[in-house]
C-alpha positions as a printed Julia matrix, in Angstrom:
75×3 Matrix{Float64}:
  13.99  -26.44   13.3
  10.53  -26.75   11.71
   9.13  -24.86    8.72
   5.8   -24.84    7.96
   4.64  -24.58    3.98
   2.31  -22.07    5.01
   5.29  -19.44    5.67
   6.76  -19.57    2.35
   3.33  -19.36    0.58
   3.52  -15.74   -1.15
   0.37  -13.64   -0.28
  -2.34  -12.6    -2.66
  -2.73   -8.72   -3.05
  -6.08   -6.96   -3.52
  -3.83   -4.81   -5.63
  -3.92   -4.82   -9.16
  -1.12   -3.78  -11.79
  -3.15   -1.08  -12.28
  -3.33    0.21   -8.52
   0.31   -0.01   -8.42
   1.44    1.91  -11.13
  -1.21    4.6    -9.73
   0.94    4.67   -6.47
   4.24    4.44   -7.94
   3.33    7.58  -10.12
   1.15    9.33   -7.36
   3.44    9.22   -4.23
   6.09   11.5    -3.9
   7.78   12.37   -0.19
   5.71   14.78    1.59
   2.83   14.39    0.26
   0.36   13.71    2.82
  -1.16   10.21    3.29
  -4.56   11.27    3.78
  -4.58   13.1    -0.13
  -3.06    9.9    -1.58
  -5.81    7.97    0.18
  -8.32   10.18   -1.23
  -7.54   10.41   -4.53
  -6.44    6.61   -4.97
 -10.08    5.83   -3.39
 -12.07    8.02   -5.96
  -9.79    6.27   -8.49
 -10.64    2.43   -7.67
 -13.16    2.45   -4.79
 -13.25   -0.41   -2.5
 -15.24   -1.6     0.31
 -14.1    -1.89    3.93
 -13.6     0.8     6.9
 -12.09    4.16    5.45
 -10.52    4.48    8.76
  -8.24    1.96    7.84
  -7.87    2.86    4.12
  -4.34    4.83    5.28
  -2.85    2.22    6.79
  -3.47   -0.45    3.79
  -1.73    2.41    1.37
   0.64    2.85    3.63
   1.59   -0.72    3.93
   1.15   -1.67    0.33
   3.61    1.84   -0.79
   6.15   -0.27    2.13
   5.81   -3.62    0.36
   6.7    -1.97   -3.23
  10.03   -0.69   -1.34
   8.48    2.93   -2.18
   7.81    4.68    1.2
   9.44    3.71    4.42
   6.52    2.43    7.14
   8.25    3.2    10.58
   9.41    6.71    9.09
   7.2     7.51    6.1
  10.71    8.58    4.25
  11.72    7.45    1.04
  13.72    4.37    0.41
């Protein structure tokens, strides 16, 4: 078996404190992805493709055990 150092290195987030709270507090199950997206965007605007802006939200609401990312359901 081999293990590489690079797989237990934790990842950096682009996501501040600040950005989580604001998802933690925003999110609730069915609201739409697209209005969270919005209004977290207007909030703390970042560069990059906006067509890709969902996914990273939804992803980053996944990784704080908030949404589900196969189902979009609640944990």
């Amino acid at each position: 078996m081999v293990v590489y150092c690079y797989d237990l290195a934790r990842k950096r987030s682009r996501f501040t404190p600040e950005m989580d709270a604001f998802l933690r507090a925003e999110w609730f199950p069915g609201l739409a992805l697209a209005q969270l997206t919005v209004a977290f965007f207007e909030r703390f605007p970042m560069s990059g493709f906006p067509s890709v802006h969902e996914k990273v939200i939804a992803n980053r609401l996944s990784e704080l055990g908030i949404r589900n990312r196969m189902t979009g359901e609640a944990k």
